[in-house]
N, CA, C and O atoms as a GROMACS GRO file, in nm:
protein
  460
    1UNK      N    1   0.837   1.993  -0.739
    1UNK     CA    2   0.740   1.887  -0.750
    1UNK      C    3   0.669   1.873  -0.616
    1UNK      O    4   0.743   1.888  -0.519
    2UNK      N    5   0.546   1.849  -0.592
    2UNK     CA    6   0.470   1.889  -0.521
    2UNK      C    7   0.400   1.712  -0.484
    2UNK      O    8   0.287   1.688  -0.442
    3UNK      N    9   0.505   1.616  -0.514
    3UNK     CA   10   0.429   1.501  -0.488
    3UNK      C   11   0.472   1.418  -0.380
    3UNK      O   12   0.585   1.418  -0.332
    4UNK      N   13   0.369   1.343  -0.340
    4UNK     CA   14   0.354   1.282  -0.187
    4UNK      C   15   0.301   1.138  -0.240
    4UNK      O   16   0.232   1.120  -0.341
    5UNK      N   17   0.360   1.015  -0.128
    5UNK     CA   18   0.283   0.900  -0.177
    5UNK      C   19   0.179   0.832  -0.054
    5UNK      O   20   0.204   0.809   0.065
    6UNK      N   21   0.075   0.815  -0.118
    6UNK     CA   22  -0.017   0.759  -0.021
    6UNK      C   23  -0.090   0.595  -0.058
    6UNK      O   24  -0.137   0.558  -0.165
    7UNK      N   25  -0.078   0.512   0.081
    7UNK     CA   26  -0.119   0.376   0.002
    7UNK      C   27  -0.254   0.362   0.072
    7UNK      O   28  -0.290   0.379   0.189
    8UNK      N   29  -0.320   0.320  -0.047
    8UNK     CA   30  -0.492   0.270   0.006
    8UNK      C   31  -0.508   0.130  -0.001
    8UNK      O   32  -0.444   0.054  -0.075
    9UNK      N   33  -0.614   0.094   0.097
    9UNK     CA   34  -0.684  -0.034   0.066
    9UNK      C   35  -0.815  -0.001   0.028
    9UNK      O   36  -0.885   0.057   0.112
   10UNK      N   37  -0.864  -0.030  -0.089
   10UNK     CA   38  -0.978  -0.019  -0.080
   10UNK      C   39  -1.094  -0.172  -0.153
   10UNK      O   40  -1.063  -0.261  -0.232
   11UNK      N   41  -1.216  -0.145  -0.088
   11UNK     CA   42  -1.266  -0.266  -0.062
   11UNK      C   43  -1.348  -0.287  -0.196
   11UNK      O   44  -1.400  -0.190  -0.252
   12UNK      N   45  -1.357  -0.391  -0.237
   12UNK     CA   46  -1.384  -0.401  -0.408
   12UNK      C   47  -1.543  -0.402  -0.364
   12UNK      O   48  -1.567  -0.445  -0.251
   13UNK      N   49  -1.613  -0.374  -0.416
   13UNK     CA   50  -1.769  -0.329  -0.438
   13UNK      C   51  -1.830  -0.229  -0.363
   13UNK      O   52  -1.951  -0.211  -0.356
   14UNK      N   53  -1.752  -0.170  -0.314
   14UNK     CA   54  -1.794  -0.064  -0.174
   14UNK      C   55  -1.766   0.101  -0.260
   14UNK      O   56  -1.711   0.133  -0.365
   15UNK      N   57  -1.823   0.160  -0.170
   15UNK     CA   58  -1.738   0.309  -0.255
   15UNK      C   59  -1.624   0.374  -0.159
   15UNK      O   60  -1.642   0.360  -0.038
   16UNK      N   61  -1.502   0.446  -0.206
   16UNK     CA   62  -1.394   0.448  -0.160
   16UNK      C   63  -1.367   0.638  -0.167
   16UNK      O   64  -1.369   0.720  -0.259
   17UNK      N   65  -1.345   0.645  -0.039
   17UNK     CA   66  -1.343   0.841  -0.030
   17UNK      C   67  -1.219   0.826   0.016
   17UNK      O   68  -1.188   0.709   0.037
   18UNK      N   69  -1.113   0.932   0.047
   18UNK     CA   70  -1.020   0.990   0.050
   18UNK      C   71  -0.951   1.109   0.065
   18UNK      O   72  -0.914   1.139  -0.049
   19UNK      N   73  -0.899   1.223   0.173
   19UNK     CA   74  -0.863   1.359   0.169
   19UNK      C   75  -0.714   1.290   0.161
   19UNK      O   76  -0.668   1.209   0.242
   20UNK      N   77  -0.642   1.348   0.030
   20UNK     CA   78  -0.485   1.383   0.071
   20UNK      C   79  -0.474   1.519   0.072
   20UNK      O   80  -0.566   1.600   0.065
   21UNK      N   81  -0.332   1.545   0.085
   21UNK     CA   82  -0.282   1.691   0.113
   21UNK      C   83  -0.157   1.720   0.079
   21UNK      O   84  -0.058   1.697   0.149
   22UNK      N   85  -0.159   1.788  -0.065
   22UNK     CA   86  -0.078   1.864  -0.129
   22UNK      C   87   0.025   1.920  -0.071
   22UNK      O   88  -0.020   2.013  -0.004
   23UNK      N   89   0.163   1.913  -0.060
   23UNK     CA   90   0.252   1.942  -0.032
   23UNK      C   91   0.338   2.035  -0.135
   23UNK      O   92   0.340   2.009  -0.255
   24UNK      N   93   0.388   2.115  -0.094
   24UNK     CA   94   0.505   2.253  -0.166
   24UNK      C   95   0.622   2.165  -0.216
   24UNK      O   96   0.646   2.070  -0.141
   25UNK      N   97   0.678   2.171  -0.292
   25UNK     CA   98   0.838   2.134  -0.363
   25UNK      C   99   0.866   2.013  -0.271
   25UNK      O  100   0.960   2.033  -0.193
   26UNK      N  101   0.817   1.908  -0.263
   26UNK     CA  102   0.798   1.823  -0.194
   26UNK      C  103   0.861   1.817  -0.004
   26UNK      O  104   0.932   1.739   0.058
   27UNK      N  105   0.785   1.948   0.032
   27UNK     CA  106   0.765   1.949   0.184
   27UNK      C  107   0.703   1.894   0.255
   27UNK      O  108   0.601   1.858   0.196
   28UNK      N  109   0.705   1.858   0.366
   28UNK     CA  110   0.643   1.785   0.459
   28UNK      C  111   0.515   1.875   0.530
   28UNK      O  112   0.415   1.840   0.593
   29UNK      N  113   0.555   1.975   0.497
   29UNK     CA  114   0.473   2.117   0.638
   29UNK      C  115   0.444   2.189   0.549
   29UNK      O  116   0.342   2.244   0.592
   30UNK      N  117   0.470   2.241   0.422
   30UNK     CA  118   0.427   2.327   0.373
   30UNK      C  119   0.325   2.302   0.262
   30UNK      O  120   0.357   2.240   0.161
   31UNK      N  121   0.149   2.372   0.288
   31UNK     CA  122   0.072   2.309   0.152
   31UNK      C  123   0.070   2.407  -0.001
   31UNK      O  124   0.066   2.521  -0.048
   32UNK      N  125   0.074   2.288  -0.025
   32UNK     CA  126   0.064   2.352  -0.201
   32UNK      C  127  -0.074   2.441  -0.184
   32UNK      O  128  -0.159   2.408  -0.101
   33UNK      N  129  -0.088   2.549  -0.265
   33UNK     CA  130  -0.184   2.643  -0.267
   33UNK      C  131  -0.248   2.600  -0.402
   33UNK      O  132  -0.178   2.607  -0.504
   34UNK      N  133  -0.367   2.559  -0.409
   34UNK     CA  134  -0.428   2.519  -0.532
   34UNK      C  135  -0.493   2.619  -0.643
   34UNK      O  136  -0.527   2.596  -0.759
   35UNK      N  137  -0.499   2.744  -0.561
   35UNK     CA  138  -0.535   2.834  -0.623
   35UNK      C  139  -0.526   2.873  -0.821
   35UNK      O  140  -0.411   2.883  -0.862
   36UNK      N  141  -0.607   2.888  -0.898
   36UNK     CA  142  -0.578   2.874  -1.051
   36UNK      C  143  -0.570   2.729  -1.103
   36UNK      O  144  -0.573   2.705  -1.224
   37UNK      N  145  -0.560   2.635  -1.011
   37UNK     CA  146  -0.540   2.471  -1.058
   37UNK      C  147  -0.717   2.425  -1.130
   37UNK      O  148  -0.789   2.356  -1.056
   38UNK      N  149  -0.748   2.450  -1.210
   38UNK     CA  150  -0.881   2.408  -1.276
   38UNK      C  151  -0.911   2.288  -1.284
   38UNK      O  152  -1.033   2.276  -1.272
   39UNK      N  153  -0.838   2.153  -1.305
   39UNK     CA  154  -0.854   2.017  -1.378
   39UNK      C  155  -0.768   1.942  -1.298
   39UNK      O  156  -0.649   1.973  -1.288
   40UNK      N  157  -0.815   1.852  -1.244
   40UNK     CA  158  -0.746   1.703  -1.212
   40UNK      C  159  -0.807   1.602  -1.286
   40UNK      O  160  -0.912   1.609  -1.350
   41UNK      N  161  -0.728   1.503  -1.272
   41UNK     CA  162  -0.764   1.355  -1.297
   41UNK      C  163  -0.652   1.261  -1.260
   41UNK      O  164  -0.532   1.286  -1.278
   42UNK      N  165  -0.723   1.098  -1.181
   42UNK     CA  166  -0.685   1.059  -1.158
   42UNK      C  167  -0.655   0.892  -1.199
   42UNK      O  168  -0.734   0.856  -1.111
   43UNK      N  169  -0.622   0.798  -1.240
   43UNK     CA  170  -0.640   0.692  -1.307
   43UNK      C  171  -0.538   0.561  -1.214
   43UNK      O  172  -0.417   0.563  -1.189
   44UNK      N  173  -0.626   0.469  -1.184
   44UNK     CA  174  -0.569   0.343  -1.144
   44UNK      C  175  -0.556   0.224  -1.241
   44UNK      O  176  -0.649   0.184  -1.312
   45UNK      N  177  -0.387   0.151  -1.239
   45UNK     CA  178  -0.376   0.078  -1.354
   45UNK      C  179  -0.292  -0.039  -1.256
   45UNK      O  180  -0.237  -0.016  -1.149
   46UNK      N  181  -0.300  -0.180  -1.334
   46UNK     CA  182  -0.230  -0.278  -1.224
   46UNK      C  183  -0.096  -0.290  -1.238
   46UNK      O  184  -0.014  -0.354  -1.173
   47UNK      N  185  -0.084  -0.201  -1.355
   47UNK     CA  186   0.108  -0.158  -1.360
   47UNK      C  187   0.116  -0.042  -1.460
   47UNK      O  188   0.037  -0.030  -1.554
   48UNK      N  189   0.249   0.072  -1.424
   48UNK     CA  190   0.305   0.144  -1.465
   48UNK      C  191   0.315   0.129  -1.594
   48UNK      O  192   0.289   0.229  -1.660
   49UNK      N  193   0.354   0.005  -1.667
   49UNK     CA  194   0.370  -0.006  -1.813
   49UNK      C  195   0.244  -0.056  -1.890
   49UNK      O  196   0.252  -0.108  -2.001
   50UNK      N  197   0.154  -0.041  -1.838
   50UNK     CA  198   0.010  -0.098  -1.920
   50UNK      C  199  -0.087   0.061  -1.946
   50UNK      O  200  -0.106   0.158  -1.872
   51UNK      N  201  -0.111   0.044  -2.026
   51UNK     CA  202  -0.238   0.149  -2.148
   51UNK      C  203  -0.398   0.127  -2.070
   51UNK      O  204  -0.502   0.192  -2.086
   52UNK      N  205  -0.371   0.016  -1.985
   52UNK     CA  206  -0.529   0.020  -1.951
   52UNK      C  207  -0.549   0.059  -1.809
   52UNK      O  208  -0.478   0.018  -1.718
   53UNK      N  209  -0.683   0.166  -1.790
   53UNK     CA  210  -0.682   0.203  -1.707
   53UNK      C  211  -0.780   0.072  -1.622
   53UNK      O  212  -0.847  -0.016  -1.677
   54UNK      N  213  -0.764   0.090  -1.508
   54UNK     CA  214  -0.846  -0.021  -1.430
   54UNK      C  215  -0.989   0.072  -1.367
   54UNK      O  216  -1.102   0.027  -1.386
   55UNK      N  217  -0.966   0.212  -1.287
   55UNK     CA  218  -1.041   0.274  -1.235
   55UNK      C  219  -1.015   0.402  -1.266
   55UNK      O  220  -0.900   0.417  -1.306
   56UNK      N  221  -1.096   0.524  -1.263
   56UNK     CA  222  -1.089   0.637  -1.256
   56UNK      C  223  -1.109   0.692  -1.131
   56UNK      O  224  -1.214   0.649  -1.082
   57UNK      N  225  -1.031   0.796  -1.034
   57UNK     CA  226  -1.090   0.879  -0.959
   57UNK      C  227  -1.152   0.958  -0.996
   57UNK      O  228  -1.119   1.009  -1.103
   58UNK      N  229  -1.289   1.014  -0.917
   58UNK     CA  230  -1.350   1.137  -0.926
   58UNK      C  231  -1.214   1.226  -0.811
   58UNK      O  232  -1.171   1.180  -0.705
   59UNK      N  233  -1.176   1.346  -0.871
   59UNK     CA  234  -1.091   1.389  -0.782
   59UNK      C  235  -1.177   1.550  -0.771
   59UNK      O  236  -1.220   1.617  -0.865
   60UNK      N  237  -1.182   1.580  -0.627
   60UNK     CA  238  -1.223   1.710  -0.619
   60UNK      C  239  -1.118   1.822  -0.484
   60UNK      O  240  -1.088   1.776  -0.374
   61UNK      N  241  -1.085   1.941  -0.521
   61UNK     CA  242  -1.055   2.012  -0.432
   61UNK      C  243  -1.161   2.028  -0.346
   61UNK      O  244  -1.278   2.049  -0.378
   62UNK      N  245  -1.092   2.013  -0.183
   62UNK     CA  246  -1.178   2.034  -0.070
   62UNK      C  247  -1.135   2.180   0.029
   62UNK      O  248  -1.196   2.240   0.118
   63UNK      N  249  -1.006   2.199  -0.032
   63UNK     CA  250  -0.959   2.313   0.053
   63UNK      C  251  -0.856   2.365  -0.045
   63UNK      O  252  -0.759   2.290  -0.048
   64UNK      N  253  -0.843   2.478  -0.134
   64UNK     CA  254  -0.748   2.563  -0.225
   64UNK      C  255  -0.617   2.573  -0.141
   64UNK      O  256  -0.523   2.494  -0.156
   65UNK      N  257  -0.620   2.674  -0.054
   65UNK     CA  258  -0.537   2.712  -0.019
   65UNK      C  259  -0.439   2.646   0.099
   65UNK      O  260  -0.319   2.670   0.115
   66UNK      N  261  -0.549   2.528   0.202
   66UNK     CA  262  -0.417   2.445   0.269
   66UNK      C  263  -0.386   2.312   0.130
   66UNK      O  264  -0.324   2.213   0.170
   67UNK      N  265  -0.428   2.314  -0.024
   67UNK     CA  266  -0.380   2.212  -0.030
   67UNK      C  267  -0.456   2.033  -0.028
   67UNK      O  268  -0.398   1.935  -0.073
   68UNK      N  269  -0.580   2.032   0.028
   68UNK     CA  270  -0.645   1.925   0.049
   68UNK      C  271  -0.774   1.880  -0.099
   68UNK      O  272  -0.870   1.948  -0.135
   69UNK      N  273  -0.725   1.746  -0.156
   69UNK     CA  274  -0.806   1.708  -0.233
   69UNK      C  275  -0.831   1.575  -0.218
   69UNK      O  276  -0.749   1.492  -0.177
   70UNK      N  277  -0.983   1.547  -0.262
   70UNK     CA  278  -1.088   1.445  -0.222
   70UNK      C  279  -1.036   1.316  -0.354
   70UNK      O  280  -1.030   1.348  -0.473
   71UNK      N  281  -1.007   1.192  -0.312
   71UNK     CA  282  -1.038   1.144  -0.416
   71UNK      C  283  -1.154   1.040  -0.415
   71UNK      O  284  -1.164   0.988  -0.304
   72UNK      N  285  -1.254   0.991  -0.517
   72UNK     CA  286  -1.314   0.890  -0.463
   72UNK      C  287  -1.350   0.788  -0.587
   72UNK      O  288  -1.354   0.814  -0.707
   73UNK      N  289  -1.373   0.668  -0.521
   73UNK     CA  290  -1.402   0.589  -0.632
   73UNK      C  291  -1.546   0.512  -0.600
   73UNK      O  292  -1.578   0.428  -0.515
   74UNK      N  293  -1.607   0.567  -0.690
   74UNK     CA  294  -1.742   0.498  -0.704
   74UNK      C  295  -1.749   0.336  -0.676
   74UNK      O  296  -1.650   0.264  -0.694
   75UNK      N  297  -1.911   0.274  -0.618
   75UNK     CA  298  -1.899   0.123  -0.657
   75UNK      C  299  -1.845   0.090  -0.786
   75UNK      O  300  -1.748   0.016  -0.801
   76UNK      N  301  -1.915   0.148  -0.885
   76UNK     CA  302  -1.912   0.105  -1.058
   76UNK      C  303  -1.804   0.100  -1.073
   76UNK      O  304  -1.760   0.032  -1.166
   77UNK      N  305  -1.731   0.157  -1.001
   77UNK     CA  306  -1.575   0.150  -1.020
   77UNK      C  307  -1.463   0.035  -0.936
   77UNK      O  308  -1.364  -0.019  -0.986
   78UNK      N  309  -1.511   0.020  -0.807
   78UNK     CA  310  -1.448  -0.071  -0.722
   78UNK      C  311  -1.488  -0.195  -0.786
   78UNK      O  312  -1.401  -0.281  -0.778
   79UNK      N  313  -1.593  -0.230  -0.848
   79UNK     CA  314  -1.646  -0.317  -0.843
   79UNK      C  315  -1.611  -0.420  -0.962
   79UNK      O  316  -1.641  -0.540  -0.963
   80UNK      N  317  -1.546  -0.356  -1.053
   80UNK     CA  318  -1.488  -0.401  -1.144
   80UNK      C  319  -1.308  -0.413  -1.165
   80UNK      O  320  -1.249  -0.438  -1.270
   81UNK      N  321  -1.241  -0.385  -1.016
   81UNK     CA  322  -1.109  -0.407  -0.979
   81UNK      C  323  -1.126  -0.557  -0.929
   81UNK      O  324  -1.225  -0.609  -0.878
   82UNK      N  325  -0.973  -0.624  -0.966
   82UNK     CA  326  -0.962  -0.761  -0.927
   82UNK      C  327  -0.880  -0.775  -0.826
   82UNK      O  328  -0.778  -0.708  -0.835
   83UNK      N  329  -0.894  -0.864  -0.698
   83UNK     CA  330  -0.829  -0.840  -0.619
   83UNK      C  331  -0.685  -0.841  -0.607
   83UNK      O  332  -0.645  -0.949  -0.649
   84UNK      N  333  -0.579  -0.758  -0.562
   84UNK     CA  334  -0.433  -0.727  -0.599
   84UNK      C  335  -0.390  -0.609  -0.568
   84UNK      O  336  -0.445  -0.528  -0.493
   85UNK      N  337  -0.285  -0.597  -0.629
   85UNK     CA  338  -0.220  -0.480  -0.624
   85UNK      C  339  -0.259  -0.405  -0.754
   85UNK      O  340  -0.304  -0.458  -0.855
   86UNK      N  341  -0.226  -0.237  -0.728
   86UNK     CA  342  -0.266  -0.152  -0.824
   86UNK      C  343  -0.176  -0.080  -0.780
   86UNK      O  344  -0.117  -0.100  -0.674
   87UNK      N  345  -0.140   0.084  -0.922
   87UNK     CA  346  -0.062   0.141  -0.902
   87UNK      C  347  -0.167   0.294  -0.933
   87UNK      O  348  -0.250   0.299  -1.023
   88UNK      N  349  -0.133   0.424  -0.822
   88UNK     CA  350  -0.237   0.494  -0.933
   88UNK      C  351  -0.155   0.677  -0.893
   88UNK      O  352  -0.089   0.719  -0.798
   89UNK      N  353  -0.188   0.720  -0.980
   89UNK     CA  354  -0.133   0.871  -0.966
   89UNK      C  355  -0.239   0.969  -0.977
   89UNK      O  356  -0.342   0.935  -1.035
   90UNK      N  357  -0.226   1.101  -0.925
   90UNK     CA  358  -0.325   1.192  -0.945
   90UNK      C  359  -0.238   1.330  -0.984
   90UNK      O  360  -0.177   1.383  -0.891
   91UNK      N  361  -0.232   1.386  -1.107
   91UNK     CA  362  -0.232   1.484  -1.193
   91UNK      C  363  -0.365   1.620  -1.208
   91UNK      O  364  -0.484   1.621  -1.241
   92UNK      N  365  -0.268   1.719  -1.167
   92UNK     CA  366  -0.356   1.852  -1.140
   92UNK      C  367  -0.311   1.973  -1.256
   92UNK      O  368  -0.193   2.005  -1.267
   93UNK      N  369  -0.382   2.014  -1.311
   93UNK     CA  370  -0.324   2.122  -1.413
   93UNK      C  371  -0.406   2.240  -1.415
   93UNK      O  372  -0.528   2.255  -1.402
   94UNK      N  373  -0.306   2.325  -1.434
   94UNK     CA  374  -0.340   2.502  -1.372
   94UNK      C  375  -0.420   2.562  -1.487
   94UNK      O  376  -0.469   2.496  -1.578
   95UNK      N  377  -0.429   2.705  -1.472
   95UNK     CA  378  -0.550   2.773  -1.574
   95UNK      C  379  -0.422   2.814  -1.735
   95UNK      O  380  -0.448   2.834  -1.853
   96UNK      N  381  -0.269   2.809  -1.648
   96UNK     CA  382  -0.199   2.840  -1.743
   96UNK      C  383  -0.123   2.715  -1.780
   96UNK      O  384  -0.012   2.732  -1.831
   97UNK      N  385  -0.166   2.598  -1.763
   97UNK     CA  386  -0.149   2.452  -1.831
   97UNK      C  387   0.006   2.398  -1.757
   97UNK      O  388   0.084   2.318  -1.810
   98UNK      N  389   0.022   2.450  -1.652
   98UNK     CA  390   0.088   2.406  -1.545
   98UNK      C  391   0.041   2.226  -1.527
   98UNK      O  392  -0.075   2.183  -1.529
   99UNK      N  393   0.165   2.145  -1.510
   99UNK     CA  394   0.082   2.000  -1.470
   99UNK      C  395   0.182   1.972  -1.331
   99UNK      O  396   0.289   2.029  -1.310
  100UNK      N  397   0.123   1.882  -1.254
  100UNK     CA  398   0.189   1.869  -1.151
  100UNK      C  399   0.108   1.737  -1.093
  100UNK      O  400  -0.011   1.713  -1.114
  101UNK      N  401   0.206   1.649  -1.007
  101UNK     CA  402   0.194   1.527  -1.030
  101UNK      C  403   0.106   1.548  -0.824
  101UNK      O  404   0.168   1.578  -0.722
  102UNK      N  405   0.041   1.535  -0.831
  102UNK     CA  406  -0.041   1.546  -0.638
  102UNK      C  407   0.004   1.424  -0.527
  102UNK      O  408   0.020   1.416  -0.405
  103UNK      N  409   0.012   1.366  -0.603
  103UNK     CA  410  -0.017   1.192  -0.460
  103UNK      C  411   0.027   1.102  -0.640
  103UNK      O  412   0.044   1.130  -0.759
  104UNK      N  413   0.027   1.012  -0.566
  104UNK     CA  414   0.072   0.862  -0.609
  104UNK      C  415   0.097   0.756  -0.468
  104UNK      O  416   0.122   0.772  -0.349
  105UNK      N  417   0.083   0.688  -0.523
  105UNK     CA  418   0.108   0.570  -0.459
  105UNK      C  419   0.026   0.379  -0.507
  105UNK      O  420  -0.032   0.348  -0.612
  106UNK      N  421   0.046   0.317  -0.420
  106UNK     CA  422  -0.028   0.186  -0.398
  106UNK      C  423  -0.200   0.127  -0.358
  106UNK      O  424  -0.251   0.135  -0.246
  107UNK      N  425  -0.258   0.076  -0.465
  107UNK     CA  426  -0.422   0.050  -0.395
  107UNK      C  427  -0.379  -0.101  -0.369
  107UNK      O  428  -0.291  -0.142  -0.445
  108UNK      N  429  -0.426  -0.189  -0.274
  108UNK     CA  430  -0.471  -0.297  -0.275
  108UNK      C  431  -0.628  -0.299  -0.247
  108UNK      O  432  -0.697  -0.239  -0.164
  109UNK      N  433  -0.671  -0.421  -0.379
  109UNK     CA  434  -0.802  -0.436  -0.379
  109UNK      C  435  -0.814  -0.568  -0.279
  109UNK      O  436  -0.739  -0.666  -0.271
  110UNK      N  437  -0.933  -0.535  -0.208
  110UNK     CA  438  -1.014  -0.668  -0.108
  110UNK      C  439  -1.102  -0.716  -0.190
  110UNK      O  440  -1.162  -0.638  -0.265
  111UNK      N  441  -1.126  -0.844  -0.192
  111UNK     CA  442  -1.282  -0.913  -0.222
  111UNK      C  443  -1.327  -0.885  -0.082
  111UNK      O  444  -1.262  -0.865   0.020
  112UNK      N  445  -1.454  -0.889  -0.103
  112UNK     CA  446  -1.549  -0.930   0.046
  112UNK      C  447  -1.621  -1.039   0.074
  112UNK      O  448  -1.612  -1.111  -0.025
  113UNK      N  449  -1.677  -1.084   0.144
  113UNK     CA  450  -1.799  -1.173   0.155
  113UNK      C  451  -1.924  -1.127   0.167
  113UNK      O  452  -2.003  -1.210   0.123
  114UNK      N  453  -1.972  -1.037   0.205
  114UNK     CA  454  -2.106  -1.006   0.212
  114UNK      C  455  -2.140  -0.892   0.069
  114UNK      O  456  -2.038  -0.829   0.040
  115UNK      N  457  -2.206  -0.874   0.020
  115UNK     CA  458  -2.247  -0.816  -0.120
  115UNK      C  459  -2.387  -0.728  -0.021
  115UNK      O  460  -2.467  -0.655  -0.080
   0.00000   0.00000   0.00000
């Protein structure tokens, strides 16, 4: 398993970018090689046991072979999170339907004051 946890804050109406980095059989030093991995997706929900998604990542590979993928979340997307806690995972699947779980972790959403 190749998963790592990373916690974000991200700011509710703003747009939200992100590089994590894929890790080997859950190593610290060694990157997962993305090579043949075709499809991610990523989904933020305000708990583990709920059907509804809150946000979608756009998730993109930035680097195959050390391992590094982009996630980001649009305004249209921040903008409709309530401020709190969130839970969210990112799922990568290969050309031969390999799935593998990338990052997970914690979002907390901010309100702001200025629009």
């Amino acid at each position: 398993m190749a998963s790592r946890t990373h916690n974000f804050v991200v700011d509710i109406g703003t747009d939200f970018s992100a590089n994590v980095y894929a890790y080997a059989n859950g190593s610290t030093t060694t990157a997962l090689n993305l090579t043949g991995y075709t499809s991610a997706n990523g989904h933020v929900k305000k708990s583990y046991y709920t059907n509804t998604i809150s946000a979608t990542f756009d998730v993109s590979v930035v680097e195959t072979t050390n391992g590094i993928v982009n996630l980001s979340l649009n305004r249209a997307n921040t903008v409709t999170l309530k401020p709190g806690n969130y839970v969210y995972d990112v799922m990568i699947t290969s050309d031969t339907d390999n799935k593998i779980r990338l990052v997970e972790g914690m979002i907390t959403a901010t309100p702001g004051v200025s629009r």
